[in-house]
Every structure is written in structure tokens, then in C-alpha cells.
C-alpha positions in Angstrom: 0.0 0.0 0.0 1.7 3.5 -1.5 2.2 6.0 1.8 0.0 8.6 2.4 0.9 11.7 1.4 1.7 14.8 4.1 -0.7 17.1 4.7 -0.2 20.6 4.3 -1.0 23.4 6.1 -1.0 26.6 3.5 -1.1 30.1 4.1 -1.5 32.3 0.5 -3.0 36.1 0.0 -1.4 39.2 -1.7 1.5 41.0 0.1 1.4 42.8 3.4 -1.4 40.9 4.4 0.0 39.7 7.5 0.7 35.8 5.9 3.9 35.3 7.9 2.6 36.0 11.3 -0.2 33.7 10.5 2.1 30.5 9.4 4.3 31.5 12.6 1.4 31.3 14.7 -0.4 27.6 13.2 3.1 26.4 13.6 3.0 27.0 17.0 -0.3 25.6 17.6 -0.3 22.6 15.7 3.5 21.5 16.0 4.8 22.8 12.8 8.0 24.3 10.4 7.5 27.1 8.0 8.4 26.5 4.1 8.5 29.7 2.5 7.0 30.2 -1.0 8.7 33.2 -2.0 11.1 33.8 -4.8 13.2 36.9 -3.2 13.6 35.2 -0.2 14.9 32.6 -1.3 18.5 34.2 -2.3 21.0 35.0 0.0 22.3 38.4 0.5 18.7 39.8 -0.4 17.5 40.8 2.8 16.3 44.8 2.7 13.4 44.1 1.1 12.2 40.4 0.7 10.7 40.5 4.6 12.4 37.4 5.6 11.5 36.0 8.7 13.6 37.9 12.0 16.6 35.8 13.1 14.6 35.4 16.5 11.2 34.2 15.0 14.1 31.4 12.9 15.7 30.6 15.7 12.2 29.2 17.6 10.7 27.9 14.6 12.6 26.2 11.9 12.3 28.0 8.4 12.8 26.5 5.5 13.6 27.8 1.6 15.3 30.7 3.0 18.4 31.6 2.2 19.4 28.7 0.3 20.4 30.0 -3.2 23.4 31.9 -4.7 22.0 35.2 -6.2 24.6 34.8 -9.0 23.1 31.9 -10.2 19.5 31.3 -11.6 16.6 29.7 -9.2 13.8 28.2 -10.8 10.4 26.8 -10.5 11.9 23.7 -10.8 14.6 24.5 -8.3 12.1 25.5 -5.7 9.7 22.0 -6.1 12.6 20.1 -5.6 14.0 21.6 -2.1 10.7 22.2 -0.9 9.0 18.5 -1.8 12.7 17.4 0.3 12.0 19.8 3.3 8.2 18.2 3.3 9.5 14.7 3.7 12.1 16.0 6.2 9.1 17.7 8.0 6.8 14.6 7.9 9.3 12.2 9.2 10.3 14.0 12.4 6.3 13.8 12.8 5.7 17.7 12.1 3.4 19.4 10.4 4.9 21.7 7.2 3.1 25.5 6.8 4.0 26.8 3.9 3.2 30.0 3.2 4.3 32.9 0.5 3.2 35.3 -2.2 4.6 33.4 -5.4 1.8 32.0 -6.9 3.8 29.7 -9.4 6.0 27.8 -6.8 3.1 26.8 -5.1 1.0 25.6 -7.6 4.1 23.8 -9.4 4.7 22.6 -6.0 1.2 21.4 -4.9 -0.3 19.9 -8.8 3.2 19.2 -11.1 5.2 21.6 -14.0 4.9 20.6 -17.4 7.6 18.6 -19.1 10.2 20.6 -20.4 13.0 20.2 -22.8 16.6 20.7 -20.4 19.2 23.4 -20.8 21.0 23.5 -24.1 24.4 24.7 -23.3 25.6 24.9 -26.8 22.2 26.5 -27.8 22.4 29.2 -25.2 25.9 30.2 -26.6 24.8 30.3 -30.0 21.9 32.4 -29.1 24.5 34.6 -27.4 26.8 35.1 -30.2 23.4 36.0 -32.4 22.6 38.7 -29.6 25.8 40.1 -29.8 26.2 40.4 -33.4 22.4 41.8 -34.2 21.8 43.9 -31.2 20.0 44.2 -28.1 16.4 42.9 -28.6 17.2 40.1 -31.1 16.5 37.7 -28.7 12.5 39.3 -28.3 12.5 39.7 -31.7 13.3 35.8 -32.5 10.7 35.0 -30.1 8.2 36.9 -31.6 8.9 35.0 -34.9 8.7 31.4 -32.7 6.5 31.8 -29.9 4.4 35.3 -30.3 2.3 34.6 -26.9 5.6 34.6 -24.9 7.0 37.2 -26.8 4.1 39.1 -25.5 4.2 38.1 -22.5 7.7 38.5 -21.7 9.5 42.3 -21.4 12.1 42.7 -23.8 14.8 42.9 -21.0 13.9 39.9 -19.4 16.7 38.0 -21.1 17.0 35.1 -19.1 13.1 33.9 -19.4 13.1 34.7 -23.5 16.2 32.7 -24.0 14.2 29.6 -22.0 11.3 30.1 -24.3 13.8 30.3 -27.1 15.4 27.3 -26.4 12.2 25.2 -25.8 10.9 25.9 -29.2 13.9 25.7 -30.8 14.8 22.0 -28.9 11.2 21.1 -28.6 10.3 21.9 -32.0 7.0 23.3 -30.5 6.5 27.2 -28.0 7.0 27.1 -24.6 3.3 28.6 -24.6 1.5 26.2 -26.7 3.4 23.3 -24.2 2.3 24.9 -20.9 -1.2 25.0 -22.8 -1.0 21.3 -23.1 0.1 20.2 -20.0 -1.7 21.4 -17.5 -1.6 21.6 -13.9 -2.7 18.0 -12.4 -4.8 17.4 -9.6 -3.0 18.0 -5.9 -0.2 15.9 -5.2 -0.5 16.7 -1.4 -3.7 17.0 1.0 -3.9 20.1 2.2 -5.9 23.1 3.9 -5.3 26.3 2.3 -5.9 29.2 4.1 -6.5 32.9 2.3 -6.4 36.0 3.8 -7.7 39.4 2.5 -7.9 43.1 3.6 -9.8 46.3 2.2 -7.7 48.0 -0.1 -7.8 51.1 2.1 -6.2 49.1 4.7 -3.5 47.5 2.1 -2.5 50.4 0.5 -1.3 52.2 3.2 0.7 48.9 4.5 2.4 47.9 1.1 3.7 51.9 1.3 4.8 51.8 4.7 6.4 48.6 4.2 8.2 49.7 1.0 9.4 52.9 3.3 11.0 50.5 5.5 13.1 48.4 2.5 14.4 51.9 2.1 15.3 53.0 5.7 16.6 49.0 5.8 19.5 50.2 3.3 17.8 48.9 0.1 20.2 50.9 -2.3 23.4 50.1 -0.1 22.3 46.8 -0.6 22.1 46.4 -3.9 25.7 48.2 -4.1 27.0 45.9 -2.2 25.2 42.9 -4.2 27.0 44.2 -7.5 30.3 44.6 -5.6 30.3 40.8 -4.8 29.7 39.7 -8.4 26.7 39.8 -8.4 25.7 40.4 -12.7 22.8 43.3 -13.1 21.5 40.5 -15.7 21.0 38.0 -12.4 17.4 36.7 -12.0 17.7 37.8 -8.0 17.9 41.7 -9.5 14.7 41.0 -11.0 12.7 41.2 -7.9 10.1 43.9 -7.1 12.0 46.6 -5.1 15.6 45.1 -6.6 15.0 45.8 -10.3 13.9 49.2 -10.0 17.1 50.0 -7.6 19.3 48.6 -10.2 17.7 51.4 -12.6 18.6 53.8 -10.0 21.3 53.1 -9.7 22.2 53.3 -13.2 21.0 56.3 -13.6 17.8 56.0 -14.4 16.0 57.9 -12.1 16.5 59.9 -8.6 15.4 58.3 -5.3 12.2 59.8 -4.4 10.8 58.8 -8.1 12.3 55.1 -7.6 10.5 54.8 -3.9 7.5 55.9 -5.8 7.9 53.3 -8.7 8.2 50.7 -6.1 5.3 51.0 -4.0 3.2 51.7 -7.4 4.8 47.9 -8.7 4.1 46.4 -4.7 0.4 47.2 -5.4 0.1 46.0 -9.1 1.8 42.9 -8.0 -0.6 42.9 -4.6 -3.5 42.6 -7.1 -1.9 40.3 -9.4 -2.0 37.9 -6.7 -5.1 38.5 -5.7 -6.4 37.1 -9.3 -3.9 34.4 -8.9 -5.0 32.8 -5.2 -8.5 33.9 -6.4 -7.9 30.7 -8.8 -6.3 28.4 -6.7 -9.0 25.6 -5.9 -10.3 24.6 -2.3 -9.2 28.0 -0.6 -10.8 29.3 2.2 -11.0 33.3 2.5 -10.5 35.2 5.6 -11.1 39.1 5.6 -8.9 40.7 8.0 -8.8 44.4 8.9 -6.3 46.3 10.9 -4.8 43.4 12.6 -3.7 40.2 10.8 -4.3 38.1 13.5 -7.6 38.8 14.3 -9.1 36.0 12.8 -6.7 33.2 13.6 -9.4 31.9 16.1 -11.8 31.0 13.5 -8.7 29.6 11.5 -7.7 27.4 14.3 -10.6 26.1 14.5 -10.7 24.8 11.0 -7.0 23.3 11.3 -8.0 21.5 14.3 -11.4 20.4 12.8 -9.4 18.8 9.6 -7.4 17.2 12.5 -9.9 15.8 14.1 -11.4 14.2 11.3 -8.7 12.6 11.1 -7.4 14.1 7.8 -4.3 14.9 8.9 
């Protein structure tokens, strides 16, 4: 008889909405570690403004997916299903219960129902589509993918290199777009049991929350930070740099823009993105929604009290 799978505590909603403090507190109540599903936190070095967990709250209850990847080097999708599927196992056999709980939609639903089969790297592809770059320009990558794979193309900002030259090399090594292949393979049924919890606020309560806490990336030594990233090695090409508060710091630094107008580009980016995964989680099947208001904790009675039912059941 196959073993049955963990069950999951999850934790999703749009950022700022007090997520964290939530999978802190049901790992406390019902004997659990936190995975994080969050693709800035996962880099080291990028600390100012991915709101990683405090060093205390770490110390008291194990964290996991934090801190475990070089920003030099590219973290995927792929990358994250694989540590966090080991941290589950890890989790389940010491008899614990795994919260996971983050704003990046795609790692958890890659995590939770499967990715579609892709073609591998193609080392001697990617230098041949770096040779064409540097003989024909910048965009000659976007344009190619236009030509190939137009939904991606669309899809994909022209300075995104290092997500067009995956699409590239799918089509071009699969014979078929990256788009049309995700269209084909889609997401499977859940590959875990789980309760997924969703929290919401009133905009007029966000808002004012993803500004403040984009004020405090700042005050945190966000610029000095990203300095300091280049300094180490760190390429301004680097998938890490492409994270909201990060990518628009790189600009300023560049020259770009001046600080106040960056600080204002950020929060306005924090609360497209707060929306955008909104419509995502609004998707995921089997959530249930809690509206919260000025305190995020405010409803974790009513939570607990679905945990422990699914626990008492005997579903977990």
C-alpha cells in the first residue's frame, strides 16, 4: 500500500497581508515548520526588502527555503519544487506538520499539482543564441521570439533576457512554443492533501501597509544593498535583481532615475503585483477566505478552528 501523502498546512493572499505572522502562529499551535514560498527570499544576501523572517522568529521555529540559493546563479520553478518536496519529507518524518506560506503564486502551484515537461538546458544553444545577440543587437532575442513563440514574446518584457532565451530554447529544442506546451500540459490534480488558508484586507487598509512597508526596505538600506550585491559579483542580468523593489534600484542606480521617483515606482509595482495575486490565489481551488482588517491576527481563532477540525477528522 503506497504511503500517504503529508498534509499541508498553506497560508496564501497578496503581500502585506499579515501571511507570515499567520504560518508562525499555526506552527506553534499545531507543532509545525515554516516552508516559504517566495522567490526573493529565497537568495541570500537579499535581505532589505524580501521581509524574511527575523533571526529570532528562525531561531524558535525552523524556516525553511530561506536563504538557500546563490543570487549569482539562476533559481527556478523547478529548483524550488525540488527543495521544498525534500523539506516536506524531512518535515513529515520528524512527525511535524509543514506551513508553507508565501506570495509566489507559481511555486506553489508547481509545488502542490506538477510543472509541465520541459526540454533541459542547451548549453551549446544558449551560446549560440548569445553570439546572435551580440552580433544583431540588443532585442534580437525578443524579436526571434516573436517570430517562434508570439504569446511569450508578448508576454515577456524585452529585457527579461533570461526567461526569452528559455522560451527560445524550448521551441527551438522542442520543436514546438514554450506557450503552446504549458497550454497542453496542465496543472494536475493536488499531489499533497492540504488546507489552504486565504487572507484578504480592504484595499484602504493594504495600500497604506504595502507603502509603509516599502518605506521601510528603504530605511533597511535597500540601495546600499544592492551596491553591495553588485560589488560581490553579483551580474545586473541575475534573476535575484529582478525582484520587485531590486529591479527598480538597479535602474537607479544606473541612472535612471532619482530616489524619491524610484520609492514611488516601487510601491506603485508592490500594489500592481498585490492585485496580481489576488487574481492568482483567487484561482487556486479549495481556498478558504478570511477578511482581516487592521490586525492580521484577528481572525486566527476561526482559523484554528478549521485546522483543528481537519485534525480531528482525522485528515491529517
Amino acid at each position: 500500500m503506497a504511503e500517504t501523502p503529508p498534509f499541508l498546512i498553506v497560508v496564501v493572499g497578496p503581500t502585506a497581508v499579515g501571511k507570515s505572522a499567520l504560518a508562525a502562529h499555526l506552527a506553534r499551535r499545531f507543532g509545525g515548520e515554516v516552508i516559504g514560498v517566495d522567490s526573493g527570499q529565497v537568495y541570500q544576501g537579499l535581505d532589505a526588502a524580501t521581509d524574511k523572517p527575523p533571526a529570532a522568529l528562525r531561531s524558535e521555529i525552523p524556516h525553511h527555503l530561506v536563504d538557500v540559493a546563490d543570487p549569482r546563479r539562476d533559481f527556478s520553478a523547478g529548483d524550488f519544487v525540488r527543495l521544498a518536496a525534500r523539506a516536506i519529507d524531512e518535515i513529515h518524518g520528524r512527525r511535524r506538520r509543514a506551513v508553507l506560506a508565501g506570495g509566489t503564486g507559481l511555486y506553489l502551484r508547481a509545488l502542490l499539482r506538477g510543472l509541465a515537461e520541459m526540454p533541459p538546458r542547451h548549453a551549446g544553444l544558449r551560446a549560440a543564441l548569445a553570439i546572435w545577440e551580440r552580433r544583431r543587437g540588443e532585442g534580437s532575442l525578443h524579436r526571434m521570439l516573436t517570430a517562434l513563440d508570439p504569446a511569450a514574446a508578448e508576454r515577456l518584457s524585452p529585457r527579461d533576457r533570461q526567461r526569452i532565451v528559455r522560451a527560445l530554447e524550448v521551441a527551438l529544442v522542442a520543436g514546438r512554443p514554450l506557450s503552446r506546451l504549458v497550454a497542453e500540459s496542465p496543472f494536475g490534480e493536488d499531489r499533497y492533501r492540504s488546507v489552504k488558508i486565504g487572507l484578504t484586507a480592504p484595499w484602504e487598509i493594504l495600500k497604506p501597509r504595502i507603502e509603509a512597508r516599502v518605506g521601510r526596505f528603504f530605511a533597511l538600506g535597500l540601495v546600499e544593498e544592492v551596491r553591495r550585491l553588485i560589488a560581490s559579483g553579483v551580474p545586473r542580468s541575475a534573476n535575484c535583481f529582478k525582484a520587485l523593489g531590486y529591479r527598480e534600484v538597479l535602474q537607479h542606480i544606473d541612472g535612471a532615475r532619482g530616489l524619491p521617483e524610484t520609492m514611488t515606482l516601487v510601491k506603485a509595482n508592490t500594489r500592481r503585483y498585490a492585485k496580481r495575486q489576488m487574481t492568482w490565489f483567487r484561482r487556486e481551488p479549495d481556498v478558504i477566505w478570511f477578511a482581516v482588517g487592521e490586525h492580521p491576527m484577528e481572525r486566527s481563532d476561526a482559523i484554528d478552528e478549521i485546522v483543528a477540525r481537519r485534525l480531528g477528522a482525522g485528515e491529517i
